[in-house]
C-alpha positions as CSV (number, residue, x, y, z in Angstrom):
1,X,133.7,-137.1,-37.5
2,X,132.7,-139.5,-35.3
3,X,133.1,-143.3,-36.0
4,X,130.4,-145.0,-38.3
5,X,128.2,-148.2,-38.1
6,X,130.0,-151.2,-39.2
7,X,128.0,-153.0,-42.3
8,X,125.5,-152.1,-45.0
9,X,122.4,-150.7,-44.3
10,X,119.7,-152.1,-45.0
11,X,118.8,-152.5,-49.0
12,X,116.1,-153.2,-51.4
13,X,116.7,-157.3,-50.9
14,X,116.1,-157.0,-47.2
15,X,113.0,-155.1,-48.2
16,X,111.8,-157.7,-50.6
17,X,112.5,-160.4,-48.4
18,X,110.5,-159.0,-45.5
19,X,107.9,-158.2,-47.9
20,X,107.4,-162.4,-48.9
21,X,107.3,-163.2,-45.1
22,X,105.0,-160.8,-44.6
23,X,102.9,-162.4,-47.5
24,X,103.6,-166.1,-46.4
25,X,102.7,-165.3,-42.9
26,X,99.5,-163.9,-44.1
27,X,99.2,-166.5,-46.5
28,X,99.5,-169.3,-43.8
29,X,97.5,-167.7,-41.0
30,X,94.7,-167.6,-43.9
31,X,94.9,-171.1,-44.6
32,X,94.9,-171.8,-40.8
33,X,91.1,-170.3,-40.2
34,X,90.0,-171.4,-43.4
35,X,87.2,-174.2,-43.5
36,X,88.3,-177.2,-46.0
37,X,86.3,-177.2,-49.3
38,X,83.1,-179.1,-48.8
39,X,83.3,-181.8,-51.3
40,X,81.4,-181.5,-54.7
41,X,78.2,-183.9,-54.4
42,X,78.1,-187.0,-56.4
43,X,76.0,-186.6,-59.8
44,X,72.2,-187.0,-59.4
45,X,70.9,-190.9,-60.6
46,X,68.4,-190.5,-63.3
47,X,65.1,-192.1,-62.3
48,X,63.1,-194.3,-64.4
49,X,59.7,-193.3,-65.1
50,X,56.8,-196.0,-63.5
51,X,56.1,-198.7,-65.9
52,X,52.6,-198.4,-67.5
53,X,49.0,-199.2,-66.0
54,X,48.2,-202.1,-68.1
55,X,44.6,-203.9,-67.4
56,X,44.3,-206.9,-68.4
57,X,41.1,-207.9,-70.5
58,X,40.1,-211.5,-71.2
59,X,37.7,-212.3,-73.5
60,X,35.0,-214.9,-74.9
61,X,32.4,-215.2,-77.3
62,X,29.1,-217.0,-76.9
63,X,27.9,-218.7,-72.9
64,X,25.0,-220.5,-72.1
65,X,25.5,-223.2,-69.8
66,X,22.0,-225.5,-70.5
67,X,19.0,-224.8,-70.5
68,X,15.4,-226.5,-69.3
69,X,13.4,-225.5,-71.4
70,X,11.7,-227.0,-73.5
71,X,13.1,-229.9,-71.9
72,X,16.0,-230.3,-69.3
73,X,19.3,-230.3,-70.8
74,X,20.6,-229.2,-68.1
75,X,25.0,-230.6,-67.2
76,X,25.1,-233.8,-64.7
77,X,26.9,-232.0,-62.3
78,X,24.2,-229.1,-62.7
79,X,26.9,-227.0,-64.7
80,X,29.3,-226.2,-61.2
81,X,32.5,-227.7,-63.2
82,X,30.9,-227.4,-66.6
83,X,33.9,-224.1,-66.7
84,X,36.9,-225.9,-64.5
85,X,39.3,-226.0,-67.5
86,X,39.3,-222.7,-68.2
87,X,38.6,-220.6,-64.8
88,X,42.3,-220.2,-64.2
89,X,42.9,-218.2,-67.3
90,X,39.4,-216.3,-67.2
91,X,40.2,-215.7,-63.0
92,X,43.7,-214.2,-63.9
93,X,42.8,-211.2,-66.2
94,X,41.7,-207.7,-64.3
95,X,38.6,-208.3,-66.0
96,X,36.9,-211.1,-67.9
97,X,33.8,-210.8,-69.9
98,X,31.4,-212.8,-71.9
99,X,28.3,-212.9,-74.3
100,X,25.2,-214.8,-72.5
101,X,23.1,-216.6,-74.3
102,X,19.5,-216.9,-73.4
103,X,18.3,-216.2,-70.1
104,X,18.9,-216.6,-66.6
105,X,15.2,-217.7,-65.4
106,X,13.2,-220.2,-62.9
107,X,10.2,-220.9,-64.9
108,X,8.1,-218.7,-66.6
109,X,6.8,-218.9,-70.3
110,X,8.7,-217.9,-73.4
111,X,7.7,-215.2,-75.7
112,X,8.7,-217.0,-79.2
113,X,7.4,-220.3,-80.0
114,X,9.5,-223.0,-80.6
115,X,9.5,-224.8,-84.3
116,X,9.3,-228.4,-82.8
117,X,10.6,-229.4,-79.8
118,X,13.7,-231.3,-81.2
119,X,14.8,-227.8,-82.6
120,X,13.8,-225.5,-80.3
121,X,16.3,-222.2,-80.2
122,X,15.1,-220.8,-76.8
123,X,17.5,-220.6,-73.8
124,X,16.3,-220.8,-70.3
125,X,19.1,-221.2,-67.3
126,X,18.2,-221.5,-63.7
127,X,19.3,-218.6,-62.1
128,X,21.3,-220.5,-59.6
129,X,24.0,-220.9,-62.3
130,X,24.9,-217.4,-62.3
131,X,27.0,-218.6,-59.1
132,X,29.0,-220.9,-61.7
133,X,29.6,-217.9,-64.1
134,X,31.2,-215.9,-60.8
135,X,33.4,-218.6,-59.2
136,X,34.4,-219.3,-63.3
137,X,36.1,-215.3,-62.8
138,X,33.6,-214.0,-65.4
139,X,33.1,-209.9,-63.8
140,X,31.1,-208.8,-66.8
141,X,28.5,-210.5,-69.3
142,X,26.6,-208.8,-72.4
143,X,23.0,-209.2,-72.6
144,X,22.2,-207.8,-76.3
145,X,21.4,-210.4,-78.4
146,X,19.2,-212.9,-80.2
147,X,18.1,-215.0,-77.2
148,X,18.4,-212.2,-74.4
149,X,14.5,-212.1,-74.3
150,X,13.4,-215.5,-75.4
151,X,11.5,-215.1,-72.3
152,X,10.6,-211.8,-73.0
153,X,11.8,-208.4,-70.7
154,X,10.6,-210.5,-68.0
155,X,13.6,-213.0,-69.0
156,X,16.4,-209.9,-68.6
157,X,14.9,-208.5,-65.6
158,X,15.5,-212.1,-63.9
159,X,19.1,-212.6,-65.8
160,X,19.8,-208.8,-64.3
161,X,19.3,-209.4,-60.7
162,X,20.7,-213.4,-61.1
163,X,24.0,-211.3,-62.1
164,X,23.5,-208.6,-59.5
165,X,23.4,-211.4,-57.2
166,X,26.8,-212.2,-57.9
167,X,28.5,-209.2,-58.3
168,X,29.0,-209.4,-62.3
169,X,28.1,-206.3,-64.0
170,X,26.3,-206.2,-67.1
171,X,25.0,-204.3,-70.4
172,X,22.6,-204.9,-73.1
173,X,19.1,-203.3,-72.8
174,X,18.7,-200.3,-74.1
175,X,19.9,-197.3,-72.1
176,X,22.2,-199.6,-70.0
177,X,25.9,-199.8,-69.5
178,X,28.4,-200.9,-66.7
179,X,31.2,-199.6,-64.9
180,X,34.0,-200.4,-62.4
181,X,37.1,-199.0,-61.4
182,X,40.3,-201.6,-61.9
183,X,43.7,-200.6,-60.4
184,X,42.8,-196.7,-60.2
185,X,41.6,-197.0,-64.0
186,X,38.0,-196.4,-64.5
187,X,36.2,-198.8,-66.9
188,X,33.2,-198.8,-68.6
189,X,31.5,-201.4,-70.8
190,X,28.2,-200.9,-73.2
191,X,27.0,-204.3,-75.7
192,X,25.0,-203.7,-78.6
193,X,22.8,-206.0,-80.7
194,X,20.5,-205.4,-83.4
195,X,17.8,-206.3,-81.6
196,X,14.2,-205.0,-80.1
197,X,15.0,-203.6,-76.7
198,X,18.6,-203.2,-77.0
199,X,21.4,-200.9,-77.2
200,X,20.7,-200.3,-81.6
201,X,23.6,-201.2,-83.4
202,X,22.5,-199.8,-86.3
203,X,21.6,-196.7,-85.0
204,X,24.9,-195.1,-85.5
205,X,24.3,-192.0,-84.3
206,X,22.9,-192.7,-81.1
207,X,25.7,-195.5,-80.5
208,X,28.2,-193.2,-81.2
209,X,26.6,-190.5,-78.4
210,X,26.7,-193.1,-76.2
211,X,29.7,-194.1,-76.6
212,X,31.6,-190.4,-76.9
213,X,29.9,-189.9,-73.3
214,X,31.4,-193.0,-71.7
215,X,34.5,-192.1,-72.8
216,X,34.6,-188.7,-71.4
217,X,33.9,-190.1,-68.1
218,X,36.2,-193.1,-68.4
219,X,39.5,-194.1,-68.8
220,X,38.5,-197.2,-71.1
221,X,35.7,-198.0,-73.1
222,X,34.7,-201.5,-73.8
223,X,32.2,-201.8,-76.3
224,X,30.4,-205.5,-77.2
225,X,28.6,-206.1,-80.1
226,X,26.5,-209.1,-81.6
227,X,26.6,-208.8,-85.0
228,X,27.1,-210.6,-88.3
229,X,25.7,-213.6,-90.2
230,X,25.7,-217.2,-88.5
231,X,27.6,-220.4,-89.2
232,X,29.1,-221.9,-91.8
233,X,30.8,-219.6,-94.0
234,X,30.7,-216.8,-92.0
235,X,34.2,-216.8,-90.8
236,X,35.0,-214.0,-93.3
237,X,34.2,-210.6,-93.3
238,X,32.2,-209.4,-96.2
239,X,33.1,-205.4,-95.4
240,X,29.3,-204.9,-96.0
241,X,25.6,-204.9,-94.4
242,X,25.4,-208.8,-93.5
243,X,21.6,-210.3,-92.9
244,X,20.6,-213.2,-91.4
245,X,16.9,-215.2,-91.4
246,X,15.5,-211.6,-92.8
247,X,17.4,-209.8,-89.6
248,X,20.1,-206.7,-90.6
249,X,22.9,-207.2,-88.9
250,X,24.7,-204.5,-89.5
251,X,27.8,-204.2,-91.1
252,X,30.6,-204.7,-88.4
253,X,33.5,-203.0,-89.3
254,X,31.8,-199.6,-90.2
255,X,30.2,-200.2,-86.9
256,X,34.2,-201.0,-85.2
257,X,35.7,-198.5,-86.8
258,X,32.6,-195.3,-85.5
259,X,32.9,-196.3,-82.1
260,X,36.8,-196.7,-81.8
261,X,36.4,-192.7,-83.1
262,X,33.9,-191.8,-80.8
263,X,36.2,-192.9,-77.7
264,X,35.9,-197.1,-77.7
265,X,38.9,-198.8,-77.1
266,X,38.4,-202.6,-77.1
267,X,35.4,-204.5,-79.7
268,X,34.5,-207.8,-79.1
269,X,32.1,-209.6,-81.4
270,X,29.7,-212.2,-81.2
271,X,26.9,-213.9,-82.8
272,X,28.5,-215.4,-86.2
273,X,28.9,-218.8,-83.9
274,X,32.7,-218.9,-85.5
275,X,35.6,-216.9,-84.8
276,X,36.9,-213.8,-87.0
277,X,39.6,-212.3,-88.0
278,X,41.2,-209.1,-85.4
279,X,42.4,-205.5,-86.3
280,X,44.4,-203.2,-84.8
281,X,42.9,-199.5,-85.7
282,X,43.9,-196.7,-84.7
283,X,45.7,-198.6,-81.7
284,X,42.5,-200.0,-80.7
285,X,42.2,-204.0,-80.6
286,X,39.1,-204.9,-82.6
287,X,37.9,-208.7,-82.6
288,X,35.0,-209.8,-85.2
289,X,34.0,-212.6,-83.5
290,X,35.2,-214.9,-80.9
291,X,32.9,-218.0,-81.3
292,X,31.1,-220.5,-79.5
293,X,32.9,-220.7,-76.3
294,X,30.9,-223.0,-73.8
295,X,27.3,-223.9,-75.1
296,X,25.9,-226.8,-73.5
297,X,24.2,-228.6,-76.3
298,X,21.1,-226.7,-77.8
299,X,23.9,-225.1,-80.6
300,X,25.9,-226.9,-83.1
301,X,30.1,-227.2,-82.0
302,X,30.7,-229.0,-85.6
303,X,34.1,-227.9,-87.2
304,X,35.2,-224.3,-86.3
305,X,31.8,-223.9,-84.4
306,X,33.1,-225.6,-82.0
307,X,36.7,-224.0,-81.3
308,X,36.7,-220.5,-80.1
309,X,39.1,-218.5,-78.3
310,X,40.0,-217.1,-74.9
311,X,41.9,-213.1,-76.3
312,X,43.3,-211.9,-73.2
313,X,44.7,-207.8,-73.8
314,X,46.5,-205.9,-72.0
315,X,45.4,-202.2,-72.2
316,X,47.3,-199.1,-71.0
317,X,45.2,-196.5,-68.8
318,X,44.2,-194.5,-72.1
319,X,43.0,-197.6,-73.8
320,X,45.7,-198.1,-76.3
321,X,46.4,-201.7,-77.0
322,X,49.9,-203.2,-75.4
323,X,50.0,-206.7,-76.5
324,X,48.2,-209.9,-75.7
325,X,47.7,-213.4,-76.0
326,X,45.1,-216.3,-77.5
327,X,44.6,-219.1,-75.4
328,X,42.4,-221.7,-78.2
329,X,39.7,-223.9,-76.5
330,X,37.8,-226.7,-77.7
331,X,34.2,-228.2,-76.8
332,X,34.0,-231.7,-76.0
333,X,30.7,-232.3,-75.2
334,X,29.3,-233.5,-72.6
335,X,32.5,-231.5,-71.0
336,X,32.9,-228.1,-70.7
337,X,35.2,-226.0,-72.9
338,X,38.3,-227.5,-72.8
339,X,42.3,-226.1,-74.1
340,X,42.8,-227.0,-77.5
341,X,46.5,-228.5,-77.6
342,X,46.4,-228.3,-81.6
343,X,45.5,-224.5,-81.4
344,X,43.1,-224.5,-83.9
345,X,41.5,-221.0,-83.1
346,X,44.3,-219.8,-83.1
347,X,45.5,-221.2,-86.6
348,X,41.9,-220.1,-88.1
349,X,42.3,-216.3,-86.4
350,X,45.8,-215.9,-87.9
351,X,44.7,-217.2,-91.2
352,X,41.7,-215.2,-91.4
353,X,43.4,-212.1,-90.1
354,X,46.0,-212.0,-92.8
355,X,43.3,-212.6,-95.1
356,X,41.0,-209.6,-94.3
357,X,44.1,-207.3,-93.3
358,X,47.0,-208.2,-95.0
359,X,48.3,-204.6,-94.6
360,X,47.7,-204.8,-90.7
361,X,49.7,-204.3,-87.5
362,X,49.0,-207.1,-85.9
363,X,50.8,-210.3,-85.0
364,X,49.3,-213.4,-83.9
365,X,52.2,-215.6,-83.2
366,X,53.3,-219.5,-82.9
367,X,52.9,-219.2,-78.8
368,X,49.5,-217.5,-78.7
369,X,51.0,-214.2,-78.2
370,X,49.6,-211.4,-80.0
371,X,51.5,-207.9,-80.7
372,X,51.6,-204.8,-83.1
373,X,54.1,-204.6,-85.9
């Protein structure tokens, strides 16, 4: 036999070991043409949703700024800073709006007859003071009520175009309401007296039509409404059909409560001459009565007659109420409506509030502001 190798040949432990470089070389030339793991991307931020539309709404009850008729009684400075005090507050809401008394009219005759001419309740305005109501930030008026046509139709054709003139929008003769759009938000507003020639308020049904119509072609409905007894004593609701000097005047909160559920979302009130109380129904701000807010002479500012309030809300873009706030005023004749440091309508809202709703939502606060429960 021939001579053999030297050594052992190869066994399974040369095998295995050839097998794990094989595996590592592999392993390593993989890693070498692999990309690097893209990192994992940080987690998404939640965003906030926009904060709410809110339009801004102020508010005031009865307006007329002299008259000369049946004699002049007219401001000395012919009414231009008869409003100064309060134009800041009424200029910084979306929308201001107001009840105007009496007519906005050079010359021409009345069509009721006075008693005596000491106590004569017809209101005639030169149209030239429509200017005062503008720069005052007023940018709608209502023109359904008692005194609207002391001069007859003739009266609220002139105190139409006077406030056409000027750019404020108005409603009050029958068939008539206004509209604007206010940061994307469509508003419309319709005022309502019992009265010849106005929008009925004590036609319910056709109110209501009215009213459901506007508020399928609007985002908010602001509905006005003169209504109620007069004077003394009338600060209180009744919850009935009130009457004055042989005149129905309807009975307000049925009235309130059939157009908020036909589509209305804000009720202001006018004609008692003294403020009322406020409800919140169904989310929807109503307020009874807001007062005498700047009457030149020619109506009585004794006692609460004579305080009144400026109710600024703040609606969102479907109308429900979101807070707001009472700025009081005061008439201090000859001046023009003036703030009221005492905050007496205010005090008298609150009081009479509680009293007519002591179940109710709202709030009227120390500060002015006013909120739901």
């Amino acid at each position: 036999m021939g001579p053999q190798p030297s050594g052992r040949p190869p066994g399974r432990f040369a095998w295995r070991a050839a097998t794990i470089l094989a595996v590592a070389a592999t392993a390593l030339a993989g890693c070498a043409s692999a990309p690097p793991a893209a990192p994992a991307p940080p987690p998404a931020e939640a965003v906030a949703p926009p904060p709410p539309t809110l339009v801004s709404i102020a508010s005031v009850g009865d307006i007329m700024l002299g008259t000369d008729y049946p004699r002049d009684i007219l401001p000395d400075d012919d009414g231009a800073g008869f409003l100064r005090h309060v134009a800041p507050i009424l200029s910084a809401a979306d929308i201001a709006f107001g009840n105007l008394e009496g007519v906005l009219m050079d010359g021409g005759e009345p069509a009721k007859q006075c008693g005596s001419s000491t106590r004569c309740f017809l209101f005639r305005t030169p149209t030239r003071y429509a200017a005062y109501l503008a720069a005052a930030g007023f940018d709608a008026l209502s023109l359904a009520n008692n005194h609207a046509r002391d001069f007859g139709e003739a009266g609220r054709d002139s105190s139409m175009a006077a406030l056409d003139a000027v750019g404020i929008r108005h409603s009050g003769r029958e068939g008539t309401w206004a509209e604007m759009v206010v940061k994307g938000v469509r508003v419309a507003m319709i005022a309502f007296a019992p009265n010849v020639g106005a929008n009925s308020l004590n036609d319910h049904e056709i109110a209501v039509e009215r009213v459901r119509a506007l508020a399928a072609a609007n985002d908010i409905v602001i509905v006005s409404f003169h209504a109620g007894a007069e004077g003394d004593g009338a600060e209180r609701l009744p919850f009935a059909r009130e009457f004055y000097a042989g005149e129905d005047r309807g009975d307000v909160v049925m009235f309130a409560h059939a157009m908020v559920d036909a589509g209305a979302d804000l009720l202001i009130g006018h004609g008692p001459h003294v403020p009322r109380a406020m409800e919140l129904y169904r989310d929807r701000l109503i307020a009874y009565s807001l007062g005498n807010f700047a009457t030149y002479y020619g109506i009585r500012v004794e006692g609460n007659r004579g305080i009144a309030p400026i109710l600024t809300a703040r609606l969102d873009a479907e109308g429900r109420f979101r807070g707001g706030h009472i700025d009081s005023t005061v008439q201090l004749r000859p001046d023009g409506p003036s703030i009221d440091p005492e905050g007496r309508a205010l005090l008298l809202m609150r009081s009479l509030t509680a009293e007519a709703f002591p179940d109710g939502a709202l709030v009227l606060e120390d500060d002015g502001n006013v909120t739901a429960r």
